[in-house]
Backbone as CSV, one residue per row, in Angstrom:
resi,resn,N_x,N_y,N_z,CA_x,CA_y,CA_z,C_x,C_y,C_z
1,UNK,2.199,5.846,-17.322,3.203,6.204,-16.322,3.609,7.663,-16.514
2,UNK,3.884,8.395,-15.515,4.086,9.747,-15.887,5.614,10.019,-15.956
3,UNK,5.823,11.259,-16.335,7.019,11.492,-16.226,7.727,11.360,-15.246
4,UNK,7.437,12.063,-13.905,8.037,11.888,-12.678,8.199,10.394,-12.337
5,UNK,7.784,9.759,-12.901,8.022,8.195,-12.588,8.510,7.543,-13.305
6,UNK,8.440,7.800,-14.595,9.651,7.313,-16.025,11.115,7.702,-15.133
7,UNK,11.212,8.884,-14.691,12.675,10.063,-14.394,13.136,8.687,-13.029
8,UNK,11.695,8.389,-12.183,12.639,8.438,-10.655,12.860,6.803,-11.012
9,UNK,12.389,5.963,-11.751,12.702,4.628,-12.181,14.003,4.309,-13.073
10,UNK,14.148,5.313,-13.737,15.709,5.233,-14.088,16.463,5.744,-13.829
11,UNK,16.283,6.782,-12.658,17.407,6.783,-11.669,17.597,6.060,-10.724
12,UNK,16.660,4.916,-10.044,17.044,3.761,-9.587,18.076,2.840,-10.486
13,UNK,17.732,2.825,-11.455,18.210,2.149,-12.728,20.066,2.005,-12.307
14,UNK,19.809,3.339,-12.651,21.643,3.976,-12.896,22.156,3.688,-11.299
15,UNK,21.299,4.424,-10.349,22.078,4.114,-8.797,22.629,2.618,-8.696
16,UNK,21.687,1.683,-9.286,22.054,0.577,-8.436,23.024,-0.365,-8.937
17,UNK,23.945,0.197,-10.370,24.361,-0.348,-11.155,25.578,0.755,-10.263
18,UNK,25.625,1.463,-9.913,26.702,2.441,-9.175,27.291,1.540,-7.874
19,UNK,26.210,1.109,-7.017,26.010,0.752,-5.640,26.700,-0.949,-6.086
20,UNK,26.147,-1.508,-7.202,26.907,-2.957,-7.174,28.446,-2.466,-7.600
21,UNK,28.982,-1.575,-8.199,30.266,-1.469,-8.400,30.935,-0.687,-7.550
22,UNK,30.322,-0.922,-5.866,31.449,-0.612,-4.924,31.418,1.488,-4.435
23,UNK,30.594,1.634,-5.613,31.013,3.209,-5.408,29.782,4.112,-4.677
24,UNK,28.725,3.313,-3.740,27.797,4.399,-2.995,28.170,4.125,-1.533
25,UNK,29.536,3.336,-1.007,29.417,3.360,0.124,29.074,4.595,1.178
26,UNK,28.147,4.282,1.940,28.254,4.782,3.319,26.928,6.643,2.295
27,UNK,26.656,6.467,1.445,25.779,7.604,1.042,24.567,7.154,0.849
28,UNK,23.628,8.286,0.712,22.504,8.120,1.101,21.958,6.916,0.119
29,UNK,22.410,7.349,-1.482,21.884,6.824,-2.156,22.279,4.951,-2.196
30,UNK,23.133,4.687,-1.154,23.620,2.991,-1.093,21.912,2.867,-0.041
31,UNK,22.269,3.723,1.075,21.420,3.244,1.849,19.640,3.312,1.703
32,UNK,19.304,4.348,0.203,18.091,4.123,0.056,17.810,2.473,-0.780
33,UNK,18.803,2.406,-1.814,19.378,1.308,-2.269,18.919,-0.139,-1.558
34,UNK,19.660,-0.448,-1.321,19.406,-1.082,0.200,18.411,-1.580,0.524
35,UNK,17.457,-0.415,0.952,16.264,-0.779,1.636,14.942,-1.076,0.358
36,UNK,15.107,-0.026,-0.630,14.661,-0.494,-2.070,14.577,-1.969,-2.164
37,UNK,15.679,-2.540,-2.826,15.854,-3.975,-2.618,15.120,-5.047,-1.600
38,UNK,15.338,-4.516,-0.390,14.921,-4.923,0.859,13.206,-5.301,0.699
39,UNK,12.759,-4.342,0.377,11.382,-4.289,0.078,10.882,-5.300,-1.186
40,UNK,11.637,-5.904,-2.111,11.114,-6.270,-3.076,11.340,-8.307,-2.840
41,UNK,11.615,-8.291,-1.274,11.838,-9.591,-1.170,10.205,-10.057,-0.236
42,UNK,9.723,-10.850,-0.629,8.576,-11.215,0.752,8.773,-11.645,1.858
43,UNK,10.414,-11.583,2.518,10.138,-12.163,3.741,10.622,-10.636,4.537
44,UNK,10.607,-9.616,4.069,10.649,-8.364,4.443,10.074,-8.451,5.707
45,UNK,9.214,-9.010,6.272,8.020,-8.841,7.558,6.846,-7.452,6.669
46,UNK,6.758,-7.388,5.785,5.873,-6.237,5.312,5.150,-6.749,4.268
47,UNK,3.384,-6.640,4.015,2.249,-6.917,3.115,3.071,-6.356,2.311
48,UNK,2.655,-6.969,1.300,2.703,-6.987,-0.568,2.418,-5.799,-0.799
49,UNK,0.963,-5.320,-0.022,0.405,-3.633,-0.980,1.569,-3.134,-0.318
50,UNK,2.295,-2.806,1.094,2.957,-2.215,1.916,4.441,-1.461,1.327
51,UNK,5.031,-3.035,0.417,5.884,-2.815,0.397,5.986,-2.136,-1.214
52,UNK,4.740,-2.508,-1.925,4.531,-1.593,-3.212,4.504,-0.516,-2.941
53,UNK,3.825,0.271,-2.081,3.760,1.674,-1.716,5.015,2.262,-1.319
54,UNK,5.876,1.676,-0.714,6.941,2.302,-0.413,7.840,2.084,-1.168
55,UNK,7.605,0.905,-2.167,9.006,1.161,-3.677,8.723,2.506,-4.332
56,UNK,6.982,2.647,-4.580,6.326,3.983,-4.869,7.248,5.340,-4.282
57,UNK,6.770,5.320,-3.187,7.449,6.623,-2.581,8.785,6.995,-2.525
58,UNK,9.804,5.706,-2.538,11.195,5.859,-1.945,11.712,6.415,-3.929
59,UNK,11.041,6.228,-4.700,11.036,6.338,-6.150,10.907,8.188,-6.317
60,UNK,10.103,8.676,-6.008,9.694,9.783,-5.504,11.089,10.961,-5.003
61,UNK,10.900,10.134,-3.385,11.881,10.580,-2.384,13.279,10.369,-3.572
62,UNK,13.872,9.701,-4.044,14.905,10.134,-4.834,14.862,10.647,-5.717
63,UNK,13.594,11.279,-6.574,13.875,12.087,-7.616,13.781,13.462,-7.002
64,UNK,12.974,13.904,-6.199,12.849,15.584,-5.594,14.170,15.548,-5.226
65,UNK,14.854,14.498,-4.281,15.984,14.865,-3.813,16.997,14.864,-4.750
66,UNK,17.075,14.295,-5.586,18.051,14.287,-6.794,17.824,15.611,-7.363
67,UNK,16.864,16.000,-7.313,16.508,17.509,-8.059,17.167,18.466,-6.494
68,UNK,16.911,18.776,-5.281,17.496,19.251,-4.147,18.551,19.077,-4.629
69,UNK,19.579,18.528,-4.308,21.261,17.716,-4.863,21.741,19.219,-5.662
70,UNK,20.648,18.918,-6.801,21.329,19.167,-8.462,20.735,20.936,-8.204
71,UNK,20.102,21.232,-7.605,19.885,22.776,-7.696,21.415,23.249,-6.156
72,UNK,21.646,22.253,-5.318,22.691,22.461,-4.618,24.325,22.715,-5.539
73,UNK,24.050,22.185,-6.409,25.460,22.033,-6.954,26.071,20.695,-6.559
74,UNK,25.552,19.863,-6.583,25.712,18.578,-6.153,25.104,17.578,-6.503
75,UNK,25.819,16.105,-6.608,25.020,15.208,-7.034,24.839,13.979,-5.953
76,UNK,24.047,13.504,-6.522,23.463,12.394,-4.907,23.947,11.362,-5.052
77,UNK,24.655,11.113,-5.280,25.305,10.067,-5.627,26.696,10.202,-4.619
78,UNK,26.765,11.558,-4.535,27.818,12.274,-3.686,27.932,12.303,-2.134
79,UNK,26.180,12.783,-1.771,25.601,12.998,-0.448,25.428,11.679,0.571
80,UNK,25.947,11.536,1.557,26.489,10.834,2.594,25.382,10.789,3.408
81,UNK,24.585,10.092,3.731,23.260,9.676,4.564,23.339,10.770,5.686
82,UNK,24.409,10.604,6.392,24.279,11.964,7.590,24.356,13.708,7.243
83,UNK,24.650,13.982,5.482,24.036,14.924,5.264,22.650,15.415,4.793
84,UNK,21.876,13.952,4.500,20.421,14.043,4.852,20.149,14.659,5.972
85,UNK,19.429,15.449,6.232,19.284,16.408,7.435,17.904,17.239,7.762
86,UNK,17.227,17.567,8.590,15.787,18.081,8.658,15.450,18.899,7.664
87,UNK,16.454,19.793,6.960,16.014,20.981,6.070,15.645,20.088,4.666
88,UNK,16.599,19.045,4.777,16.148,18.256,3.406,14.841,17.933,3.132
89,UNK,14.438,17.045,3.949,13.244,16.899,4.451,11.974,17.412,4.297
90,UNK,12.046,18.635,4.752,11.174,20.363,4.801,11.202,20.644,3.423
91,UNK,12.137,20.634,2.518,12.012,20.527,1.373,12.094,19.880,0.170
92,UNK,11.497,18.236,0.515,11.162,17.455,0.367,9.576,17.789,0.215
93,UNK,9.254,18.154,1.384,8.201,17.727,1.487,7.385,19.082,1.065
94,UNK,7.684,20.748,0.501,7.819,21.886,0.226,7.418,21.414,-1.160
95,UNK,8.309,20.603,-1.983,8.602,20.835,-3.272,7.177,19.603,-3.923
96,UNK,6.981,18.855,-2.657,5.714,17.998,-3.490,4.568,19.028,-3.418
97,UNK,4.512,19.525,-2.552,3.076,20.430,-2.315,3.607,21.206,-3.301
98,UNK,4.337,21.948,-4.151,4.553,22.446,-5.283,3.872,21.633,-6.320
99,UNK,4.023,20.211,-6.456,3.813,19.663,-7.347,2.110,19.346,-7.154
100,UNK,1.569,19.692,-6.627,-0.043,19.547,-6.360,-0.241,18.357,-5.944
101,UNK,0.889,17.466,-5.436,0.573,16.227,-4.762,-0.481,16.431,-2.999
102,UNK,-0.858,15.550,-2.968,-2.355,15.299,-1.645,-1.201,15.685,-0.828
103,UNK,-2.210,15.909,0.583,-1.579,15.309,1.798,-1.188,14.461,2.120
104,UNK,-2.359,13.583,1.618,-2.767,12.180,2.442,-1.269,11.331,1.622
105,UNK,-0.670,11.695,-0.077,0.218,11.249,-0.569,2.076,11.546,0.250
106,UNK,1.604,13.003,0.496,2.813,13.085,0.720,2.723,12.548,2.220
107,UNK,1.692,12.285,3.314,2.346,11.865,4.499,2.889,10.011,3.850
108,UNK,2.351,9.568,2.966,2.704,8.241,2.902,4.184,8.059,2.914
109,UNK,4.279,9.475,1.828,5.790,9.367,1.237,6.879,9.678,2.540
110,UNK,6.389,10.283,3.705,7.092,10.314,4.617,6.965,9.497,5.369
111,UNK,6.199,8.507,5.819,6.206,7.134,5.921,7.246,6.298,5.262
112,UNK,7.299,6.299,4.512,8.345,5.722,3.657,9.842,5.973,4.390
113,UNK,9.840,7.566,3.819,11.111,8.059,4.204,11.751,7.302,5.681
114,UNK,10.624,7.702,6.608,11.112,7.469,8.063,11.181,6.413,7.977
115,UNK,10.896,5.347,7.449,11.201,4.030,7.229,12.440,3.669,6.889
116,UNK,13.220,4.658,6.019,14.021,4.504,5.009,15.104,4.896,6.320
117,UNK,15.474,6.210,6.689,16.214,6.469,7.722,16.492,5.447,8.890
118,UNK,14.991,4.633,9.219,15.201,4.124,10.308,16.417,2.789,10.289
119,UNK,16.271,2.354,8.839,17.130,1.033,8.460,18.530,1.584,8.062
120,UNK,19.064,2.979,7.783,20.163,3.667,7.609,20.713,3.995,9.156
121,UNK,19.886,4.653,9.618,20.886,4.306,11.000,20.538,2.783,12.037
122,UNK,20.116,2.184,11.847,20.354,0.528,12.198,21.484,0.274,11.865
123,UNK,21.842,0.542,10.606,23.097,0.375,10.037,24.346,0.998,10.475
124,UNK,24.153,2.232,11.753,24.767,2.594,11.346,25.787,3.785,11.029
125,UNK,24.656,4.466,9.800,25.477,5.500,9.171,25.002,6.640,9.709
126,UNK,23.747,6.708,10.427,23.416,8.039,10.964,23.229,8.034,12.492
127,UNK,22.634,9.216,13.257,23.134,8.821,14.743,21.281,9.408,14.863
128,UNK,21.060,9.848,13.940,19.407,10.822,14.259,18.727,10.266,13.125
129,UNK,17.610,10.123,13.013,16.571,9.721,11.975,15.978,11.682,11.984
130,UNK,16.332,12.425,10.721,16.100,13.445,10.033,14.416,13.642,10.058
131,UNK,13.627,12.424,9.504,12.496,12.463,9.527,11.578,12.533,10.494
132,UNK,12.103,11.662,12.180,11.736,12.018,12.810,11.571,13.501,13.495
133,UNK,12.897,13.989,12.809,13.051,15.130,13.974,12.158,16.415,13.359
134,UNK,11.470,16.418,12.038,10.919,17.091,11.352,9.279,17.243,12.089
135,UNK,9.016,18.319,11.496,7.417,18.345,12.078,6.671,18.553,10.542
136,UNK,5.283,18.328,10.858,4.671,17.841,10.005,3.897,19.234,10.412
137,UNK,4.526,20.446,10.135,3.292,21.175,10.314,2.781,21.583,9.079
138,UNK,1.451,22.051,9.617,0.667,21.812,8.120,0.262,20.677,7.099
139,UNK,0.082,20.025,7.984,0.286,18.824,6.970,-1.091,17.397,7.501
140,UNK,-1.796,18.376,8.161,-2.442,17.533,8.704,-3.705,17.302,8.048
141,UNK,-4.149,15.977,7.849,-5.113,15.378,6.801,-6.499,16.141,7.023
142,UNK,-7.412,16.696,5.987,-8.654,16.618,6.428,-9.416,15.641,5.798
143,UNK,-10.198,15.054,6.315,-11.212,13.538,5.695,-12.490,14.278,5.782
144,UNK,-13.189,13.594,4.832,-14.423,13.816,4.754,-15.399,13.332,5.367
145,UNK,-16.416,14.087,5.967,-17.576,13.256,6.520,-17.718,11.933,5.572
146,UNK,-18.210,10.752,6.529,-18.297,9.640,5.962,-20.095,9.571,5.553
147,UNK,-20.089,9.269,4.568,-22.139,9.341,3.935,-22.152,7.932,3.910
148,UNK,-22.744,7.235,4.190,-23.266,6.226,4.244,-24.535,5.608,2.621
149,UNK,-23.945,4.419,1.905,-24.264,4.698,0.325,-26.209,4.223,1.042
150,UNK,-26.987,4.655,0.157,-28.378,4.120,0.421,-28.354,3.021,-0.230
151,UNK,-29.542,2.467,0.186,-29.489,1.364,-0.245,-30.319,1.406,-2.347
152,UNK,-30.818,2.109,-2.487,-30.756,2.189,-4.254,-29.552,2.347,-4.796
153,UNK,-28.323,3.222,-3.744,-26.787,3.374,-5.206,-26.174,1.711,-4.621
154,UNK,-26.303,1.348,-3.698,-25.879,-0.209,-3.270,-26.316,-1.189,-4.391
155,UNK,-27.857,-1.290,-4.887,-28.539,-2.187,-5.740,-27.540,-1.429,-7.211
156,UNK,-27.808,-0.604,-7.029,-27.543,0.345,-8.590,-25.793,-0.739,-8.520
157,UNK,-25.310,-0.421,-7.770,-23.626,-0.551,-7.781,-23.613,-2.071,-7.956
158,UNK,-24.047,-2.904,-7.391,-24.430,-4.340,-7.337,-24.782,-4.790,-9.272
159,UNK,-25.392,-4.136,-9.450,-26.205,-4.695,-10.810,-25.014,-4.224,-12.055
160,UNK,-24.271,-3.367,-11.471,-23.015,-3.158,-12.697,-22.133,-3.827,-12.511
161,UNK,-21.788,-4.314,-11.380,-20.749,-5.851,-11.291,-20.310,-6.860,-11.789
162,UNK,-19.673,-7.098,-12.285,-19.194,-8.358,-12.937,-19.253,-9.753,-12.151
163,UNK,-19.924,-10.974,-12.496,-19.727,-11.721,-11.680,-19.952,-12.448,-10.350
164,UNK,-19.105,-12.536,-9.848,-19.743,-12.914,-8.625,-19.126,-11.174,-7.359
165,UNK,-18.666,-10.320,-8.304,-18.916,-9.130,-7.660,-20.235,-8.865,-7.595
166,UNK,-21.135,-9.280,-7.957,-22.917,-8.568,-7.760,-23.125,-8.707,-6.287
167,UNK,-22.186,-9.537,-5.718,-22.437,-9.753,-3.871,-21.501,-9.095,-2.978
168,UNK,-20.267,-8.557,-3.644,-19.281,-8.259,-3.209,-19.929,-6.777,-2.207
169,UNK,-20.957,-6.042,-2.883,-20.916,-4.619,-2.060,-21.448,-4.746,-0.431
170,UNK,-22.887,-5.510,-1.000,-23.628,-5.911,-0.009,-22.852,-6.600,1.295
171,UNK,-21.914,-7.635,1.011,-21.069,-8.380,1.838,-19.902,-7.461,2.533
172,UNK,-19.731,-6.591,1.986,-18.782,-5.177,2.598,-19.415,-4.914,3.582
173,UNK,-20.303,-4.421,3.088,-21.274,-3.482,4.967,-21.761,-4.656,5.548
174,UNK,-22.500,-5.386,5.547,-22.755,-6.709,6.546,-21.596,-7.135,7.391
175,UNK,-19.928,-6.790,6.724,-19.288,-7.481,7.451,-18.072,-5.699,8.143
176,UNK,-18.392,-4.851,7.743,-17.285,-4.139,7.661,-15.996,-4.010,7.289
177,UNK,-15.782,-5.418,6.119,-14.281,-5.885,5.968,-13.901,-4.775,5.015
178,UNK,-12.344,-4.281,4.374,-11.340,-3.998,3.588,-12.261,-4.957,2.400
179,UNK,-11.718,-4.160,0.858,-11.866,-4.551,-0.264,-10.771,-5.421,-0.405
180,UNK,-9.908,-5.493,-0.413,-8.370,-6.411,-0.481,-8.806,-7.893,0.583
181,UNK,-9.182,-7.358,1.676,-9.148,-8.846,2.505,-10.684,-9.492,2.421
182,UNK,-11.576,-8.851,1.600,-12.772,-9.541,1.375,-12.593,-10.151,0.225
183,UNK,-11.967,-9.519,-1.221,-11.786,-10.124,-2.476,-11.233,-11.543,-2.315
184,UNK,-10.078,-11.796,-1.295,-9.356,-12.790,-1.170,-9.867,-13.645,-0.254
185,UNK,-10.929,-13.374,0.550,-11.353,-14.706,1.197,-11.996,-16.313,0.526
186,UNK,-11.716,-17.196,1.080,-11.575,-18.458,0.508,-12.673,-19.066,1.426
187,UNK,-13.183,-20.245,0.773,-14.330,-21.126,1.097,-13.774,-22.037,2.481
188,UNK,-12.804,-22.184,2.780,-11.791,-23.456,3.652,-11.838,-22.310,4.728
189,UNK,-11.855,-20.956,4.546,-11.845,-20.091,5.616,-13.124,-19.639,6.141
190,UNK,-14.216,-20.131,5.697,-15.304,-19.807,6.259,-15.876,-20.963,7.057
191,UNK,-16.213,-21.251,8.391,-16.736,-22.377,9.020,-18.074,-21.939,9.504
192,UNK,-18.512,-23.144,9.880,-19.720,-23.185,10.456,-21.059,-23.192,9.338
193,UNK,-20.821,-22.917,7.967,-22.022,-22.914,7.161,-23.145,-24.031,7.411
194,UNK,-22.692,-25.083,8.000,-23.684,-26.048,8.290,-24.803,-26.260,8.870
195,UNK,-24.476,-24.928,9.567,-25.300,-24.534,10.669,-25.751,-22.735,10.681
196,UNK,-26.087,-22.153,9.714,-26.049,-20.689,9.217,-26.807,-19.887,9.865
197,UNK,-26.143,-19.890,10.850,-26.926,-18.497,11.733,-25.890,-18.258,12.792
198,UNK,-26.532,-16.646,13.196,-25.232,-15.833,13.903,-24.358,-16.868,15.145
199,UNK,-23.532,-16.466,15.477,-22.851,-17.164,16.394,-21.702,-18.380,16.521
200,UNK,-22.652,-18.789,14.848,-21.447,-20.135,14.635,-21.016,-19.937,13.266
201,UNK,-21.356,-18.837,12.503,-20.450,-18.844,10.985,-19.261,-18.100,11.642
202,UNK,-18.116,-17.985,11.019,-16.810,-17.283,11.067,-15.788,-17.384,9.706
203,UNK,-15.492,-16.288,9.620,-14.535,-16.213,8.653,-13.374,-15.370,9.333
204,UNK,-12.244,-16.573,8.694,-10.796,-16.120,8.732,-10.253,-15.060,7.682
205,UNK,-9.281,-13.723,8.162,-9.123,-13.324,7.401,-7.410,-13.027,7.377
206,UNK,-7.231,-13.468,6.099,-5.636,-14.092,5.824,-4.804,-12.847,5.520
207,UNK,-5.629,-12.211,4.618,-4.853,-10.898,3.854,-5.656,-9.378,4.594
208,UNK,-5.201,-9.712,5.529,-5.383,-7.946,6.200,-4.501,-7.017,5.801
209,UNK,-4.751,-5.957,6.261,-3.546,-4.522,6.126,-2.679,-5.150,6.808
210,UNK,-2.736,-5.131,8.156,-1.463,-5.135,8.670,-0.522,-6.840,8.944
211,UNK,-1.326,-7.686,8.184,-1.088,-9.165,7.958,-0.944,-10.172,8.662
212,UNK,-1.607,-9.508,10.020,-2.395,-10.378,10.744,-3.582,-11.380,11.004
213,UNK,-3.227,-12.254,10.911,-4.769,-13.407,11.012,-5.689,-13.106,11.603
214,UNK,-6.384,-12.564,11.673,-7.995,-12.528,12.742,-8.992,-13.171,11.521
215,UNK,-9.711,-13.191,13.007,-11.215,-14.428,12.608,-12.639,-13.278,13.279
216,UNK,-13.401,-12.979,12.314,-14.749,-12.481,12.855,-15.381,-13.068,12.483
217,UNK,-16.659,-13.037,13.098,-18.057,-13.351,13.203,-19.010,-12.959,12.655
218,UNK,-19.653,-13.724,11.944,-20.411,-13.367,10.761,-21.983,-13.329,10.758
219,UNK,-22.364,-11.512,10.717,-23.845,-11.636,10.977,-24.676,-12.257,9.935
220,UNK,-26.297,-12.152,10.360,-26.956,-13.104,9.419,-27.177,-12.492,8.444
221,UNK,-27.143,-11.002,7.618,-26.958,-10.563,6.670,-26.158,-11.154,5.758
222,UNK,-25.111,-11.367,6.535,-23.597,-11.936,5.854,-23.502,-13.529,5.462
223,UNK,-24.071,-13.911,6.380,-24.246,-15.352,6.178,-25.392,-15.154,4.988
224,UNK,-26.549,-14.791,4.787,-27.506,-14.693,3.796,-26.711,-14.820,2.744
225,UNK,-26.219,-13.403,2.448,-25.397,-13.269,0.969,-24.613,-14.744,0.771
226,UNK,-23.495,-15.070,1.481,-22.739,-16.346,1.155,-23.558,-17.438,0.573
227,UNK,-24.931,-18.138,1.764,-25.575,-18.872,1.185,-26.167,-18.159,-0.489
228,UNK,-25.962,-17.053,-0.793,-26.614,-17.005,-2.403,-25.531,-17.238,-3.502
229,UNK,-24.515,-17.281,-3.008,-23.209,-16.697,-4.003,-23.004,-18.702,-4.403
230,UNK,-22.639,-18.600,-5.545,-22.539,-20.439,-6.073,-21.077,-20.538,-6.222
231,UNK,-20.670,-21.505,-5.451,-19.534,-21.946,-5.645,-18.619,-22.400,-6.665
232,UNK,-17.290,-22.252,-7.226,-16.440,-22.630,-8.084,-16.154,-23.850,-7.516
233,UNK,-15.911,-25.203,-8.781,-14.808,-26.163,-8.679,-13.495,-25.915,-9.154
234,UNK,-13.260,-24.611,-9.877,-11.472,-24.388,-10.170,-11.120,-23.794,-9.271
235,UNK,-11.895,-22.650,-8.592,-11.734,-21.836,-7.689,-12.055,-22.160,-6.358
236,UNK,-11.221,-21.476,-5.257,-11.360,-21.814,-3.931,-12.023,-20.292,-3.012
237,UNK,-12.096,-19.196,-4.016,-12.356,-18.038,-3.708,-14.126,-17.489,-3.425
238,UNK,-14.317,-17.384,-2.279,-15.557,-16.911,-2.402,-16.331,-16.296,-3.585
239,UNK,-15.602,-15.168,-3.912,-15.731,-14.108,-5.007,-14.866,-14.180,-5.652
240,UNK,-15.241,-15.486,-6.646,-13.907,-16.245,-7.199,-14.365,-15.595,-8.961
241,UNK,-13.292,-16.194,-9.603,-13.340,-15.458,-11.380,-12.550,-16.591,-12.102
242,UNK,-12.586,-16.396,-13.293,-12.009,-17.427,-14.130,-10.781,-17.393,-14.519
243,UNK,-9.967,-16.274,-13.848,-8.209,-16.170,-13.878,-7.813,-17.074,-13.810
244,UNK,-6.594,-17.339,-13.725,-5.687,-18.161,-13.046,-5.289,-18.423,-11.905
245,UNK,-5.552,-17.049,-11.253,-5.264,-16.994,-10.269,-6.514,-17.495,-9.054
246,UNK,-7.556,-16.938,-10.147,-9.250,-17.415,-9.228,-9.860,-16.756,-8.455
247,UNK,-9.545,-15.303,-8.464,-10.165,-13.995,-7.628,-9.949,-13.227,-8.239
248,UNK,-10.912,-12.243,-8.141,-11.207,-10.332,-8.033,-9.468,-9.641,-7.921
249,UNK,-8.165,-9.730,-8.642,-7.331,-8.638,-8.218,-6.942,-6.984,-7.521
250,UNK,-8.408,-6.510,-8.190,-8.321,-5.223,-8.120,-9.993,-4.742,-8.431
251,UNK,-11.061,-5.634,-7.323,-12.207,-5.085,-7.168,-12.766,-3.824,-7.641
252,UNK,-11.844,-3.231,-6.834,-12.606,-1.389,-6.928,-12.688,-0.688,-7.975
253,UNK,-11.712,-1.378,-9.231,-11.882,-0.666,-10.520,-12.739,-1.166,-11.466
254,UNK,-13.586,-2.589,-10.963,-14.122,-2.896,-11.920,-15.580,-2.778,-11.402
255,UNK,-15.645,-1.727,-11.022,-17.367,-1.294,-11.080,-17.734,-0.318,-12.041
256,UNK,-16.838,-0.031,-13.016,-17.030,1.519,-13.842,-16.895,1.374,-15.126
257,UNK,-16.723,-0.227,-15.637,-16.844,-0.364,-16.977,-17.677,-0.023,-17.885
């Protein structure tokens, strides 16, 4: 854990032990508070990774600003949600690009933010969302041409796999799915194997990004791989493992052992 994240975790620490004893009303730091909390319940309406990312950022967003505050002559503990204001913001978002943080990090973290504003004035305490009114100039992502892996670093990547990851890569491009909502697909969610060819396999997919149910259609590439992969009796997981839990947690890191 780094420093900046040791610092902005125990200043959650201290805020919220402030905020239960009555004393952050109506300031920013009740209302990041708040939504902090908010996030750490599952019936939030927000995915699990979703709402990790934004405990992430809003962790962040109060330490630069706690540092803003404290080079003001002021402490945040002090600052009143409606003196959150566009310049804050601007240098907010100034002081990460100081810190050699991405783009692609800091637009998350303003994701966050505007998130954070939007449930402060619901409430409320502000009449403008700050974040909206900000521009993002400069700030715009560049991505990389997408290369397409050949098929030798595919075999190569396949054969360092653990498990019943040796099918996991191949079953990516056949189907175009997310690493998160392929790790977690389940045997009860795949129909039609009885009959294995295009048109009548389908798989449900439970754990999307945005945590919506959809069902695609599964080419015969895809169907191939499944028919090779051998089924668990503890496990209900396609690309199941001997956890407890009975799946792949965190796929993508375990190709590099």
């Amino acid at each position: 854990m780094s420093n900046n994240e040791e610092k902005a975790k125990s200043r959650i620490k201290e805020l919220r032990g402030l905020d239960e004893a009555g004393e952050l009303d109506w300031s920013f730091s009740a209302g990041l508070m708040k939504f902090y909390d908010t996030l750490e319940q599952e019936n939030s309406g927000l995915g699990a990774d979703t709402r990790k990312r934004y405990r992430t950022s809003l962790r962040q967003i109060l330490r630069v600003l706690d540092e803003i505050c404290e080079d003001l002559g002021q402490g945040i503990q002090t600052i009143m949600a409606a003196e959150v204001t566009v310049s804050f913001v601007s240098e907010f978002v100034a002081r990460r690009r100081s810190e050699g943080v991405t783009v692609s990090t800091i637009n998350r973290d303003l994701t966050a933010f505007n998130n954070l504003m939007i449930a402060i004035r619901n409430d409320g305490w502000i009449e403008e969302n700050p974040v909206r009114k900000s521009e993002k100039q400069g700030m715009k992502e560049v991505l990389p041409d997408i290369v397409l892996p050949t098929e030798a670093a595919i075999t190569k990547l396949c054969e360092r796999a653990p498990g019943m990851l040796f099918y996991f890569p191949r079953f990516l491009g056949a189907t175009g799915g997310r690493v998160t909502e392929m790790a977690r697909l389940e045997w009860p969610d795949v129909s039609g194997m009885e009959n294995p060819v295009p048109g009548h396999v389908h798989a449900t997919l439970r754990n999307t990004k945005g945590g919506k149910v959809r069902t695609i259609e599964l080419t015969q590439q895809a169907i191939d791989i499944l028919l090779q992969i051998p089924q668990s009796n503890a496990s209900s997981f396609v690309f199941w493992d001997v956890t407890d839990h009975g799946f792949y947690k965190d796929p993508s890191n375990l190709f590099w052992g």
